[in-house]
PDB file of N, H, CA, C and O in Angstrom:
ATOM      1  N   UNK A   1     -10.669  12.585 -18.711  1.00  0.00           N
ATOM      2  CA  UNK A   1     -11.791  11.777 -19.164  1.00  0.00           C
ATOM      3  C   UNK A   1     -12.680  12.647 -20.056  1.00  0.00           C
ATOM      4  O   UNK A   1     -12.953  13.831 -19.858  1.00  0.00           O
ATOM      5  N   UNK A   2     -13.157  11.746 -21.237  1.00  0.00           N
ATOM      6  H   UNK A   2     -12.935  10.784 -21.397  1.00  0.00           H
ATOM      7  CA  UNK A   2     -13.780  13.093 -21.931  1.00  0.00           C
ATOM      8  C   UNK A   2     -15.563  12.674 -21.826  1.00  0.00           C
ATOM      9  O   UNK A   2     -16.044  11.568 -21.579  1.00  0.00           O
ATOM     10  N   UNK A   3     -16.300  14.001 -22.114  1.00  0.00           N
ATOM     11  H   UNK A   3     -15.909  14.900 -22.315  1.00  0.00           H
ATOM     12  CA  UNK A   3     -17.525  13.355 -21.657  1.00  0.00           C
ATOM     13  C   UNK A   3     -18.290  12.504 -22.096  1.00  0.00           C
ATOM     14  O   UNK A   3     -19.240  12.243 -21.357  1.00  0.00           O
ATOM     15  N   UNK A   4     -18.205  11.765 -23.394  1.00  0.00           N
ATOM     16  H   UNK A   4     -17.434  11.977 -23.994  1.00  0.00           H
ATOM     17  CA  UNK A   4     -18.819  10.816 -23.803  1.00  0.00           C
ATOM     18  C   UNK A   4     -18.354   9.787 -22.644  1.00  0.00           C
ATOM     19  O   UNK A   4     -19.241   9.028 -22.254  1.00  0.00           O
ATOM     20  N   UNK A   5     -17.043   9.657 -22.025  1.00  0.00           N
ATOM     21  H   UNK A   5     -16.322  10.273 -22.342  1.00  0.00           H
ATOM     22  CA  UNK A   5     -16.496   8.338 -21.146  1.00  0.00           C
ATOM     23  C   UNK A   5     -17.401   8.818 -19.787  1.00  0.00           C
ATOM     24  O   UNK A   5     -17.744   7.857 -19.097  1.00  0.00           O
ATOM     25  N   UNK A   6     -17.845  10.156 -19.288  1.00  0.00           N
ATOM     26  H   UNK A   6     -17.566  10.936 -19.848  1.00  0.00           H
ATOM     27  CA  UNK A   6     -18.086  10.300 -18.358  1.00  0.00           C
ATOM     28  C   UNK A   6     -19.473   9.592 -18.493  1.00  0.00           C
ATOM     29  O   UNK A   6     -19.584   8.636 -17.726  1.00  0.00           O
ATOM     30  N   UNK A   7     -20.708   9.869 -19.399  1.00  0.00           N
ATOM     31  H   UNK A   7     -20.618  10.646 -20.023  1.00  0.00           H
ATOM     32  CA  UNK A   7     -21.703   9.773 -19.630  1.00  0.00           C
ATOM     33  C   UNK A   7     -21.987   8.492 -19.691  1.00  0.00           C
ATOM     34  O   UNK A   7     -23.161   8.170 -19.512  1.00  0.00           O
ATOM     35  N   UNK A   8     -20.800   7.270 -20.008  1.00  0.00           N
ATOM     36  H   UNK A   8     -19.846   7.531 -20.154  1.00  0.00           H
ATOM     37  CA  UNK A   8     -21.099   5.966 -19.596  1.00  0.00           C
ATOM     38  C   UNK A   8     -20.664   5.680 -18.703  1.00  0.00           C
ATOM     39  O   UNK A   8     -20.915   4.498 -18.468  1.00  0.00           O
ATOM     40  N   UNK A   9     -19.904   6.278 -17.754  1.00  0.00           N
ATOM     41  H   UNK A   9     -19.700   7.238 -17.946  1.00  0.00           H
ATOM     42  CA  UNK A   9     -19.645   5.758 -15.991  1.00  0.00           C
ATOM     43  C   UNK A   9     -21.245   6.141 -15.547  1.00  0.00           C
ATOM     44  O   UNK A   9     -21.797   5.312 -14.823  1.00  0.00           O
ATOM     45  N   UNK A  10     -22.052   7.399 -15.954  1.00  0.00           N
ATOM     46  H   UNK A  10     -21.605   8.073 -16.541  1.00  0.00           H
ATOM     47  CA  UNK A  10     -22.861   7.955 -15.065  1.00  0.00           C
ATOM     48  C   UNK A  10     -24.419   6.810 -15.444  1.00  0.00           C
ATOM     49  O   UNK A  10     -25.426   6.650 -14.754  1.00  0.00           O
ATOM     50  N   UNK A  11     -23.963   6.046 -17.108  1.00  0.00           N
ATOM     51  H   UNK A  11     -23.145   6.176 -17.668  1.00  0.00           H
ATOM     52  CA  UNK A  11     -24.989   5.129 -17.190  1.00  0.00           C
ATOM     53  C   UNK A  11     -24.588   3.793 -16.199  1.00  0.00           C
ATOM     54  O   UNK A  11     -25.430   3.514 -15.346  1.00  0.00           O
ATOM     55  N   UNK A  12     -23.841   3.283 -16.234  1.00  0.00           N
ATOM     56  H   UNK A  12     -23.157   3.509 -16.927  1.00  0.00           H
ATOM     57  CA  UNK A  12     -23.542   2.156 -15.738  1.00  0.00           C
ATOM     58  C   UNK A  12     -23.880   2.211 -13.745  1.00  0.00           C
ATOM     59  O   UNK A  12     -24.379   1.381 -12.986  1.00  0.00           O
ATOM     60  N   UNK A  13     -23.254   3.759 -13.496  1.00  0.00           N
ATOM     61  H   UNK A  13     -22.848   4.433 -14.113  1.00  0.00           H
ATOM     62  CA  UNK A  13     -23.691   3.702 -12.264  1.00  0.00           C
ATOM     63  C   UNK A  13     -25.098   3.604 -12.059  1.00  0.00           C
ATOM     64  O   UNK A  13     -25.382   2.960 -11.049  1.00  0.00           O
ATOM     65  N   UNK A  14     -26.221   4.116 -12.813  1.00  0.00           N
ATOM     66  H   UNK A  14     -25.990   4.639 -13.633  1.00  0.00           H
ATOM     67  CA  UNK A  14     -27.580   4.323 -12.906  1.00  0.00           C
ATOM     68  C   UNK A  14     -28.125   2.389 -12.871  1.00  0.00           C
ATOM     69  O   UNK A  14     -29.071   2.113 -12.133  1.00  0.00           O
ATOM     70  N   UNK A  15     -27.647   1.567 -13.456  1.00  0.00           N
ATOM     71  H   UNK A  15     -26.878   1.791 -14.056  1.00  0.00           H
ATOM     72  CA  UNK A  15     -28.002   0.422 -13.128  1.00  0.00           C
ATOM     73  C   UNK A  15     -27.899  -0.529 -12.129  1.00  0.00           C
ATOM     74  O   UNK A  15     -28.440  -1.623 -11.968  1.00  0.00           O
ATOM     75  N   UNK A  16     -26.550   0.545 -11.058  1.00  0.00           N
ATOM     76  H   UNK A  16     -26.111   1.434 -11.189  1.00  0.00           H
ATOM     77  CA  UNK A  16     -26.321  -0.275 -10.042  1.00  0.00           C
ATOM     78  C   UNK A  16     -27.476  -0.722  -8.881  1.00  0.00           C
ATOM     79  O   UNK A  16     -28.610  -0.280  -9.063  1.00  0.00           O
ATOM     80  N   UNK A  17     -27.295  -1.368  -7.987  1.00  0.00           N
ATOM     81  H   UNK A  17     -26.373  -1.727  -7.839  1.00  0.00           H
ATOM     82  CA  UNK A  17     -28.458  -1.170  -7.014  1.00  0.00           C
ATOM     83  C   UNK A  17     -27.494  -0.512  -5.714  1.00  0.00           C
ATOM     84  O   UNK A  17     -26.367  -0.748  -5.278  1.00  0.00           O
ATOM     85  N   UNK A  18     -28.361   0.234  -5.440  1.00  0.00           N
ATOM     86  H   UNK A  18     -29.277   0.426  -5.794  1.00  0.00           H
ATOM     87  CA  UNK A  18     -27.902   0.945  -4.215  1.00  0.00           C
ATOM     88  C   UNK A  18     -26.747   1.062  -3.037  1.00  0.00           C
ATOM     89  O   UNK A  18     -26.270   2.019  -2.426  1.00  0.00           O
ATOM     90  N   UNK A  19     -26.510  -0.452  -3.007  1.00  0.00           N
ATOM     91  H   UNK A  19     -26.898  -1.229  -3.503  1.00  0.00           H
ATOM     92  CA  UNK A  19     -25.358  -0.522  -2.295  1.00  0.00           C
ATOM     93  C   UNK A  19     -24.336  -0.756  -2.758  1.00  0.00           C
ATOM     94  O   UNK A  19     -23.299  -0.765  -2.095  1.00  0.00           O
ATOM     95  N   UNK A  20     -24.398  -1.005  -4.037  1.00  0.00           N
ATOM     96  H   UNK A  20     -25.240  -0.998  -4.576  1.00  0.00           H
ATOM     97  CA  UNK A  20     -23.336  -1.140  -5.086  1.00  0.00           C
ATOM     98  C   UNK A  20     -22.506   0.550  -4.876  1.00  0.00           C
ATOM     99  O   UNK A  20     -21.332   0.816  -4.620  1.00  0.00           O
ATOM    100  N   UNK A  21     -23.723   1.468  -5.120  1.00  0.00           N
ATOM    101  H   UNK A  21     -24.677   1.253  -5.328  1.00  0.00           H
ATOM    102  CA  UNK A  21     -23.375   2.609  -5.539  1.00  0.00           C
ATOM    103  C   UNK A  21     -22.688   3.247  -4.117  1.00  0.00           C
ATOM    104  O   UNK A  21     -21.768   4.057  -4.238  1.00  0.00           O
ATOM    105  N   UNK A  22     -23.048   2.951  -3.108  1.00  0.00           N
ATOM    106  H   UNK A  22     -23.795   2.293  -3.010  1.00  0.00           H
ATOM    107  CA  UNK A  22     -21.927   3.032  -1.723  1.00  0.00           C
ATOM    108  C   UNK A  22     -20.864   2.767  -1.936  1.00  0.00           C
ATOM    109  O   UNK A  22     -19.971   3.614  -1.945  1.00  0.00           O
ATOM    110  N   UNK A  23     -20.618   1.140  -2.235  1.00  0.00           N
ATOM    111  H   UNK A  23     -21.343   0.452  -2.228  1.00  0.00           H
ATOM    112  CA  UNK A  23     -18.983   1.036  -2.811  1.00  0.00           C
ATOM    113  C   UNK A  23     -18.076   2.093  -3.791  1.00  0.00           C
ATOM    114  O   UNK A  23     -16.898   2.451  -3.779  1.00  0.00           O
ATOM    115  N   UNK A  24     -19.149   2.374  -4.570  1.00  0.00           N
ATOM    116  H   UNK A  24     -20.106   2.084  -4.580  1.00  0.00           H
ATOM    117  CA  UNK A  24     -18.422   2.883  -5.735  1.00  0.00           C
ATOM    118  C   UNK A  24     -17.789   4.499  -4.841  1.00  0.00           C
ATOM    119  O   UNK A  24     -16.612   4.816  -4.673  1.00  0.00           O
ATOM    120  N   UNK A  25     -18.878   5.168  -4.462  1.00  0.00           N
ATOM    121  H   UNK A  25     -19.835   4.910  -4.599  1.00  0.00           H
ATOM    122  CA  UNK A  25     -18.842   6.007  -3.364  1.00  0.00           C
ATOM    123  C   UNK A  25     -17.205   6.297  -2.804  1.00  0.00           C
ATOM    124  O   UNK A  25     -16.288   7.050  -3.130  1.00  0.00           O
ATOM    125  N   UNK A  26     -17.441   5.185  -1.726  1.00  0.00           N
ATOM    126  H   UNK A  26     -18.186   4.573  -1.461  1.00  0.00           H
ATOM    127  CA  UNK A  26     -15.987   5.163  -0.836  1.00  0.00           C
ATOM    128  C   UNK A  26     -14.921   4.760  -1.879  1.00  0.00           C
ATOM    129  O   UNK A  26     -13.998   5.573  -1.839  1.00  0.00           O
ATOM    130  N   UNK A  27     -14.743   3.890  -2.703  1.00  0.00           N
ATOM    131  H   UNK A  27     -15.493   3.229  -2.735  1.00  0.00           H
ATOM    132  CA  UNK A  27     -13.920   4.223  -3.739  1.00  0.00           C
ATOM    133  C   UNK A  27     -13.576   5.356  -4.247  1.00  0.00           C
ATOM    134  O   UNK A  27     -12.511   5.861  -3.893  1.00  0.00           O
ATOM    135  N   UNK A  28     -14.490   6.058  -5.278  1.00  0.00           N
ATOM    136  H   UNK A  28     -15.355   5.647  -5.566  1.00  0.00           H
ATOM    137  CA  UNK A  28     -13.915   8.065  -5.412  1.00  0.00           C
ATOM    138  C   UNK A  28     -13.406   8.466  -4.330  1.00  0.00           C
ATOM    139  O   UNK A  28     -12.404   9.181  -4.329  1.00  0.00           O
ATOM    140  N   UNK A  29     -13.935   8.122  -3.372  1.00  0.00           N
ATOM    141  H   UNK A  29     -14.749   7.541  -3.374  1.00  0.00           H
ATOM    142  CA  UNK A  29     -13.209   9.061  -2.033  1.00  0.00           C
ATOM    143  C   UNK A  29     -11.554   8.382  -1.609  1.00  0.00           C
ATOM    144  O   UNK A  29     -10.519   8.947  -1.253  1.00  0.00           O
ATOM    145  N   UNK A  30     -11.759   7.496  -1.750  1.00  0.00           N
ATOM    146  H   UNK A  30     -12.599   7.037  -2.039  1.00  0.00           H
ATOM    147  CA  UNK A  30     -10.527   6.969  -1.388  1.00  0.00           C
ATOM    148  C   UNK A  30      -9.375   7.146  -2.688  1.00  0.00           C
ATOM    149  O   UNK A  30      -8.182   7.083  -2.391  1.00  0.00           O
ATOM    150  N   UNK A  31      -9.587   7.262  -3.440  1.00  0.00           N
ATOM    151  H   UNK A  31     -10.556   7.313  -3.680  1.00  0.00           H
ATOM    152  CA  UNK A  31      -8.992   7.663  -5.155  1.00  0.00           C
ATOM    153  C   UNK A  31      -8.601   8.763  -4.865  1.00  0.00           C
ATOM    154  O   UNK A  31      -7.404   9.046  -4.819  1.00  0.00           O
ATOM    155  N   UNK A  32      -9.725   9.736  -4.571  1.00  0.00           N
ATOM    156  H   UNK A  32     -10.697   9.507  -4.608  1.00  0.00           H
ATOM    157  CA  UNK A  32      -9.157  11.224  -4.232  1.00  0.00           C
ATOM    158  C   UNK A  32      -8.367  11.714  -2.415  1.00  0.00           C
ATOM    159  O   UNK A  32      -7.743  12.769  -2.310  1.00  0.00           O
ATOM    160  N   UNK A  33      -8.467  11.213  -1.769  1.00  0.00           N
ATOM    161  H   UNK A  33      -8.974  10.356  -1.854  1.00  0.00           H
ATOM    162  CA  UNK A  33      -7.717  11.328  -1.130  1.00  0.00           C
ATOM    163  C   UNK A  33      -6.099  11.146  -1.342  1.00  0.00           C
ATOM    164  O   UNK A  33      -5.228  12.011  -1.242  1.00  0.00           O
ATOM    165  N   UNK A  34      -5.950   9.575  -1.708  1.00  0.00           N
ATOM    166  H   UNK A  34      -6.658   8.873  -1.789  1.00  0.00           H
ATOM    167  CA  UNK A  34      -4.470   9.541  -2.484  1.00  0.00           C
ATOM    168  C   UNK A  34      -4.233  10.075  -3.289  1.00  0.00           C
ATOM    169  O   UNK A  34      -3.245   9.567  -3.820  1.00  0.00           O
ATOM    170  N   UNK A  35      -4.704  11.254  -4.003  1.00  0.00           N
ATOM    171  H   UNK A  35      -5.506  11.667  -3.572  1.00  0.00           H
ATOM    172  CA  UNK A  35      -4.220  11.726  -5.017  1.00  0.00           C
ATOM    173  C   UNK A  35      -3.919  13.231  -4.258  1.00  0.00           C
ATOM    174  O   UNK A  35      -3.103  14.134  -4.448  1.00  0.00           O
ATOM    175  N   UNK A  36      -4.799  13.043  -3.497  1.00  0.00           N
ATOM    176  H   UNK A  36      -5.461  12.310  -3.343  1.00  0.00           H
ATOM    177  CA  UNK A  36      -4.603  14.766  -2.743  1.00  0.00           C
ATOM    178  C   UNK A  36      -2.959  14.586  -1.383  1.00  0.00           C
ATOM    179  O   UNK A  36      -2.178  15.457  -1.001  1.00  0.00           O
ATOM    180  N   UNK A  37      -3.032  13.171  -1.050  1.00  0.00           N
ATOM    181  H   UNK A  37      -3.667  12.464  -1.361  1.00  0.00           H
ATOM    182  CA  UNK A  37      -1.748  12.994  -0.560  1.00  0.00           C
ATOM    183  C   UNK A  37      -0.614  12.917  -1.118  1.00  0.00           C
ATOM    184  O   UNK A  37       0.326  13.387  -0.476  1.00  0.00           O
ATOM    185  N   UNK A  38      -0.338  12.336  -2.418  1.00  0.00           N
ATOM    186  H   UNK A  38      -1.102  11.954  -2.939  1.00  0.00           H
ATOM    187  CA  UNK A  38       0.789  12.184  -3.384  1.00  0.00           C
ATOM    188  C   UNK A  38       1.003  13.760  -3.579  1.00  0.00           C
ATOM    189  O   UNK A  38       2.089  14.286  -3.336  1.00  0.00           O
ATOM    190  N   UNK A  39       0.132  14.319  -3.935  1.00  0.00           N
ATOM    191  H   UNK A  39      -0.750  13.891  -4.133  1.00  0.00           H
ATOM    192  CA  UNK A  39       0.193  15.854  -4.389  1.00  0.00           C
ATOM    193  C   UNK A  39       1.142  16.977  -2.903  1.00  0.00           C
ATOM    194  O   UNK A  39       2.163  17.652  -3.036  1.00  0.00           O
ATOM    195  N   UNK A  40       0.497  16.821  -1.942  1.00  0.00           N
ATOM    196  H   UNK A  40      -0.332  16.273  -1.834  1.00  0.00           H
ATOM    197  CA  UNK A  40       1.297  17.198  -0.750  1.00  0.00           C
ATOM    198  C   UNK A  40       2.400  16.668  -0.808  1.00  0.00           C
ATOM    199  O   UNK A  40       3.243  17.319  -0.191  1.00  0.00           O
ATOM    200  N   UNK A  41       2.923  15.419  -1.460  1.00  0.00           N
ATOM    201  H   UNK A  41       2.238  14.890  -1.962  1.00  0.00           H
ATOM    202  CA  UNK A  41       4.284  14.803  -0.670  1.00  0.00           C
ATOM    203  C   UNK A  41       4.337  14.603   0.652  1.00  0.00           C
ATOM    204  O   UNK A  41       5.350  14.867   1.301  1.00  0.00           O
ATOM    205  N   UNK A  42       3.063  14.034   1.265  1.00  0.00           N
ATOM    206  H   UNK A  42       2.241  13.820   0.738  1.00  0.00           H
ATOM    207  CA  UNK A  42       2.791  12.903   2.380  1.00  0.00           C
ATOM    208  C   UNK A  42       3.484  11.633   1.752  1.00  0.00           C
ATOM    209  O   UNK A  42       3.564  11.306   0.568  1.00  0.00           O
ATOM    210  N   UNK A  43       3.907  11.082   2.757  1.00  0.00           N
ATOM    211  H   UNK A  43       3.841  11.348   3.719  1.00  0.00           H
ATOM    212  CA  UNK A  43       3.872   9.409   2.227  1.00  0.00           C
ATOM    213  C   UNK A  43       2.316   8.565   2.740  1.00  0.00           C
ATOM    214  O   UNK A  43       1.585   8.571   3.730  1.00  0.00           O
ATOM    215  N   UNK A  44       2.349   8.134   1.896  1.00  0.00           N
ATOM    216  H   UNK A  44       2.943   8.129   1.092  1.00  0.00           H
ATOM    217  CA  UNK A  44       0.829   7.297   1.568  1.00  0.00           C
ATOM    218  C   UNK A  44       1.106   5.696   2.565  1.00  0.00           C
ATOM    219  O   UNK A  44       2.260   5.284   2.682  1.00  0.00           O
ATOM    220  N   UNK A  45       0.284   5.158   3.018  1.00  0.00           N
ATOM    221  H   UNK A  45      -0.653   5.493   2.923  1.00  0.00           H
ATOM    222  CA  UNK A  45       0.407   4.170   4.006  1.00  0.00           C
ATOM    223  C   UNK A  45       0.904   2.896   3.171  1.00  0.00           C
ATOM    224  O   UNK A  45       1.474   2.032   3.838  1.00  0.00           O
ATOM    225  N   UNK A  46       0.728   2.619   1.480  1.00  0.00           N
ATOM    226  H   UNK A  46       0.265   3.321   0.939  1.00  0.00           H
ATOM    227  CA  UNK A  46       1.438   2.133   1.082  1.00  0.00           C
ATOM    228  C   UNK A  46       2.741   1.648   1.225  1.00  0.00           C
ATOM    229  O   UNK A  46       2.982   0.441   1.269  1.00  0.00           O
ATOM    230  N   UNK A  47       3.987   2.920   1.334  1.00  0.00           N
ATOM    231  H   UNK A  47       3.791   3.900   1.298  1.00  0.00           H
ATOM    232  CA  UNK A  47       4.679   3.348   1.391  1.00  0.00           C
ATOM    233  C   UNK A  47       5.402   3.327   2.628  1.00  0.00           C
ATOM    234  O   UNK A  47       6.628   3.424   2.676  1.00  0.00           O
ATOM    235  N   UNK A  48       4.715   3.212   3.553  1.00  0.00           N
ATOM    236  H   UNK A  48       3.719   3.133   3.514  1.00  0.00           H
ATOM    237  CA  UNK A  48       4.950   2.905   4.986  1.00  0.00           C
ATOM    238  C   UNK A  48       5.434   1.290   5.618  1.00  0.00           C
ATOM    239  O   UNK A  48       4.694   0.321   5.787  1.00  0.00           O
ATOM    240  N   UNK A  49       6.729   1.380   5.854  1.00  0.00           N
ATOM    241  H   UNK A  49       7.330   2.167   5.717  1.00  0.00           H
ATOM    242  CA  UNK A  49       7.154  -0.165   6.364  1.00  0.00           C
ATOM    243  C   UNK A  49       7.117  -0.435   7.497  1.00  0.00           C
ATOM    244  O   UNK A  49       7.704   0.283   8.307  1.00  0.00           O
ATOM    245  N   UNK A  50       6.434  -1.522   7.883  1.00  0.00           N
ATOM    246  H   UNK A  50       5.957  -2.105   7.225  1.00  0.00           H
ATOM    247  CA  UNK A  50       6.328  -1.614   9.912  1.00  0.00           C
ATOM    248  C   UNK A  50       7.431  -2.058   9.995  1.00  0.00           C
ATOM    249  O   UNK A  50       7.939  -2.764   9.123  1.00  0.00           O
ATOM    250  N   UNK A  51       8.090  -1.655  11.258  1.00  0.00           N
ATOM    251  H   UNK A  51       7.678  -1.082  11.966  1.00  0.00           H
ATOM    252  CA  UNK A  51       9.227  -2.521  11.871  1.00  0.00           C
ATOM    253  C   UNK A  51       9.019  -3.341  12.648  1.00  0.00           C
ATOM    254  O   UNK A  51       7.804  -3.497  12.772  1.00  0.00           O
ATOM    255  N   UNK A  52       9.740  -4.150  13.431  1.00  0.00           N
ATOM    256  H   UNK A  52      10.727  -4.023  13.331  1.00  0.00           H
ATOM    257  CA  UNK A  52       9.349  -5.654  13.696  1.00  0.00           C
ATOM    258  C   UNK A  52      10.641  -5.081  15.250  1.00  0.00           C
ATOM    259  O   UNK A  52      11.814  -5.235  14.910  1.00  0.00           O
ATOM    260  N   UNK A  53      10.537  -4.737  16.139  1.00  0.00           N
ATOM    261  H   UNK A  53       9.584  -4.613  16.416  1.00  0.00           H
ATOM    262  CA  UNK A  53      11.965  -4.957  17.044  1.00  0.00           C
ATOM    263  C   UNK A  53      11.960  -6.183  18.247  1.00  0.00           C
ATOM    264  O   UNK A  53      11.210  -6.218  19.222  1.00  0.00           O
ATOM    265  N   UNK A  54      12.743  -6.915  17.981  1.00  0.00           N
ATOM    266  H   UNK A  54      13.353  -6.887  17.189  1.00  0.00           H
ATOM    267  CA  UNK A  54      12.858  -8.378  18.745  1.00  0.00           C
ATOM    268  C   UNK A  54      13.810  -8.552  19.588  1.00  0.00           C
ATOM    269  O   UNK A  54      14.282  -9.678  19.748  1.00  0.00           O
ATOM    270  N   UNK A  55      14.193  -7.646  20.169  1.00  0.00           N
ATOM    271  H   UNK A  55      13.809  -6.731  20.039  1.00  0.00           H
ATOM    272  CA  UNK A  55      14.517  -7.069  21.279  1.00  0.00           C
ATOM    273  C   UNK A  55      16.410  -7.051  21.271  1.00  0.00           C
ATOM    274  O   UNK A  55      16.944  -7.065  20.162  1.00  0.00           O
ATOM    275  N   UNK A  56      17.073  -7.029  22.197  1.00  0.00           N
ATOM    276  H   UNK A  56      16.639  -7.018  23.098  1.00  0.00           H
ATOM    277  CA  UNK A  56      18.402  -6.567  21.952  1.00  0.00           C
ATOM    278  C   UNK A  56      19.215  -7.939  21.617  1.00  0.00           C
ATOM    279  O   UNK A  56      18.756  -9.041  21.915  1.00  0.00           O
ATOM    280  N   UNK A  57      20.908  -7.697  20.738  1.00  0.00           N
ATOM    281  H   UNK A  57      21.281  -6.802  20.496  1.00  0.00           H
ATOM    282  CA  UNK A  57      21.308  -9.232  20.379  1.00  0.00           C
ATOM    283  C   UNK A  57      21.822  -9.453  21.413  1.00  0.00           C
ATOM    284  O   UNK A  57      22.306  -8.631  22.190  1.00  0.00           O
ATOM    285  N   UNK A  58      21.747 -10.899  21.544  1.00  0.00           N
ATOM    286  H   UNK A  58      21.353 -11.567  20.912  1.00  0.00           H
ATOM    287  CA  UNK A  58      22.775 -11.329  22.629  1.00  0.00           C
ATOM    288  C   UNK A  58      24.286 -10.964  22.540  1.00  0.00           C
ATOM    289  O   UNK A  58      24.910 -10.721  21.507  1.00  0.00           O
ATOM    290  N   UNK A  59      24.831 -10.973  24.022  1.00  0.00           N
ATOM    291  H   UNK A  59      24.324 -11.171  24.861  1.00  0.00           H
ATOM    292  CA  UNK A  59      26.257 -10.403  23.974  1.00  0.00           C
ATOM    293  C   UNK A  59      27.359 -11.597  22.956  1.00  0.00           C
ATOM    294  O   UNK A  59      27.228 -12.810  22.790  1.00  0.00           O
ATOM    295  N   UNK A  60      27.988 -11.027  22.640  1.00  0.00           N
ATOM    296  H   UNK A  60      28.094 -10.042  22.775  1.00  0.00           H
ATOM    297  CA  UNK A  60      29.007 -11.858  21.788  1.00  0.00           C
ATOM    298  C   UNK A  60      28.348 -12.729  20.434  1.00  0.00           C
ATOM    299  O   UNK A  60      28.769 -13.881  20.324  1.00  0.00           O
ATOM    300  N   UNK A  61      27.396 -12.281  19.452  1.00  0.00           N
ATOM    301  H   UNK A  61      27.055 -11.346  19.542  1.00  0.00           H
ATOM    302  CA  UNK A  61      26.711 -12.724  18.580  1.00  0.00           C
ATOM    303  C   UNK A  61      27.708 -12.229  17.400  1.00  0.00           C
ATOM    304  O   UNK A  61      27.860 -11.131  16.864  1.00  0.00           O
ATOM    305  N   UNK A  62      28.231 -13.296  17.247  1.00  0.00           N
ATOM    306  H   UNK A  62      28.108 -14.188  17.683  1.00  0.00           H
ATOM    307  CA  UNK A  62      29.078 -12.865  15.679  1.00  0.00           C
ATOM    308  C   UNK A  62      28.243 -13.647  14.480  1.00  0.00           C
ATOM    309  O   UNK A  62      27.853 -14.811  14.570  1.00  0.00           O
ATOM    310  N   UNK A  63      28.020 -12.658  13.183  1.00  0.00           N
ATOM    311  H   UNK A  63      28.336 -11.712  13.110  1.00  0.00           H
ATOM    312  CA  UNK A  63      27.488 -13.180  12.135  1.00  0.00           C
ATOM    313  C   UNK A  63      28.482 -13.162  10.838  1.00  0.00           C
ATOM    314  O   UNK A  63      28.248 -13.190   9.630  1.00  0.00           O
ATOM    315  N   UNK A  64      29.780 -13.099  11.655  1.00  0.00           N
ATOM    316  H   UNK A  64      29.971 -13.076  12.637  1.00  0.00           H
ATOM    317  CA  UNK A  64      30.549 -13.275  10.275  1.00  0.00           C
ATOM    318  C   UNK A  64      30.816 -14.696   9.656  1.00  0.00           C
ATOM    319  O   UNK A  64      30.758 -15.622  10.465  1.00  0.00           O
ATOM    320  N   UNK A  65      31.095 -15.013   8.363  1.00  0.00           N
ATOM    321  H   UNK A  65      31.142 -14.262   7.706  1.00  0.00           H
ATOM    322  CA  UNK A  65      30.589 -15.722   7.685  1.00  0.00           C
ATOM    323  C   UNK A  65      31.348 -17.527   8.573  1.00  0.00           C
ATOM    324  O   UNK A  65      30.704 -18.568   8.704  1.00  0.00           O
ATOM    325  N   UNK A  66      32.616 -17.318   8.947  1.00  0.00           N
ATOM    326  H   UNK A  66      33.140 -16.472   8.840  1.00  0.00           H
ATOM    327  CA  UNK A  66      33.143 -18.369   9.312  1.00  0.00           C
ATOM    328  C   UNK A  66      32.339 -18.820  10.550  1.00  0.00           C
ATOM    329  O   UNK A  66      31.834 -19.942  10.587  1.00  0.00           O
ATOM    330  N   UNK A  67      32.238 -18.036  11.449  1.00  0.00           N
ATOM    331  H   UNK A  67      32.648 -17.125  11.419  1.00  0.00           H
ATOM    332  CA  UNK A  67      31.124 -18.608  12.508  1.00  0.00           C
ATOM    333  C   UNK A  67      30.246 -19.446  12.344  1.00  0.00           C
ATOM    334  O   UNK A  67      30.000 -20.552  12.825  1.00  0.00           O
ATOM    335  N   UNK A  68      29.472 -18.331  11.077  1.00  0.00           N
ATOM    336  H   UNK A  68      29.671 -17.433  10.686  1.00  0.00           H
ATOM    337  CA  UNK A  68      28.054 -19.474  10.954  1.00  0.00           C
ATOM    338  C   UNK A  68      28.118 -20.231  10.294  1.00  0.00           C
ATOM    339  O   UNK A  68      27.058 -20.831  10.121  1.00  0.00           O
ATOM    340  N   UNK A  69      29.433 -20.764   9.430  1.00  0.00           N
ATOM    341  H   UNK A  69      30.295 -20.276   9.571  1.00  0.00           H
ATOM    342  CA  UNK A  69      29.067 -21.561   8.651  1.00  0.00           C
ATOM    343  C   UNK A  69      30.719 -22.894   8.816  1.00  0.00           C
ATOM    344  O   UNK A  69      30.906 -24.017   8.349  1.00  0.00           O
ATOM    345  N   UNK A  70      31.335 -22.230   9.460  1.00  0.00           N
ATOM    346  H   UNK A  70      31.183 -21.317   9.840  1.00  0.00           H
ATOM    347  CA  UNK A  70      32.760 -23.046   9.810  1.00  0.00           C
ATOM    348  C   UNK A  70      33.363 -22.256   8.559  1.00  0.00           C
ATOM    349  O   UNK A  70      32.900 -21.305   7.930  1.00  0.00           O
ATOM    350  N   UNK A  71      34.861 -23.154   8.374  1.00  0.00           N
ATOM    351  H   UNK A  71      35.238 -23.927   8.886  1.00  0.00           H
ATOM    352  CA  UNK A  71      36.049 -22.109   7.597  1.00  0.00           C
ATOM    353  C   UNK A  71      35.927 -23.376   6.540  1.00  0.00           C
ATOM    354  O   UNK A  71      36.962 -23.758   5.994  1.00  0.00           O
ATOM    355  N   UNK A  72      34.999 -23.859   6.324  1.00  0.00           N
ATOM    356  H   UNK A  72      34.158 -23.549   6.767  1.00  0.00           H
ATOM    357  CA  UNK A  72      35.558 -25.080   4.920  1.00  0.00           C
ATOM    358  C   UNK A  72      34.967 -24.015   4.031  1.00  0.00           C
ATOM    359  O   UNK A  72      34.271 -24.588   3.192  1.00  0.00           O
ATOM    360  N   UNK A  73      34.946 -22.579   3.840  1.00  0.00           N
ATOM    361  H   UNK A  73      35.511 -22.114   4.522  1.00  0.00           H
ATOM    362  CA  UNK A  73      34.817 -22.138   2.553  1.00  0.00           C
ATOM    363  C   UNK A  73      33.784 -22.188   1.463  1.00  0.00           C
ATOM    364  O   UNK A  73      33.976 -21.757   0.327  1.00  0.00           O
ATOM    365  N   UNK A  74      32.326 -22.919   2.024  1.00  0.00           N
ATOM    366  H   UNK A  74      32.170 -23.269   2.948  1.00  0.00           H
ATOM    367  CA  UNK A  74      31.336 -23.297   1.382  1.00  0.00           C
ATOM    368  C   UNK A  74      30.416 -21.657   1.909  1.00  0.00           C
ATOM    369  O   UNK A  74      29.264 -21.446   1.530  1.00  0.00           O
TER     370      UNK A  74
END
């Protein structure tokens, strides 16, 4: 960023009202944190997939295609 761009973030923040400028706040912080995690080669919570486990299959569960669908080939 060069400083003429800085010098209008630092005006624009100057008009905010106060709690505006909180948001903006936890934003930088949260900007720089992910950037300080990407940099480690953490994985970022983005990046993170929940699993779902729905417990064990029933005995004899076939999912091959004729089962579930009969043998007419559709």
């Amino acid at each position: 960023m060069h400083a003429y761009d800085k010098q209008g973030l630092v005006d624009k923040l100057q008009e905010l009202p106060p709690e505006c400028i909180a948001e903006v706040e936890d934003f930088i912080d949260f900007l720089r944190q992910r950037r300080r995690r990407l940099a480690v080669g953490k994985p970022s919570e983005e990046r993170i997939f929940p699993t779902i486990s729905v417990g064990e299959w029933p005995q004899g569960l076939s999912l091959h295609r004729e089962k579930l669908y009969g043998d007419d080939g559709r």
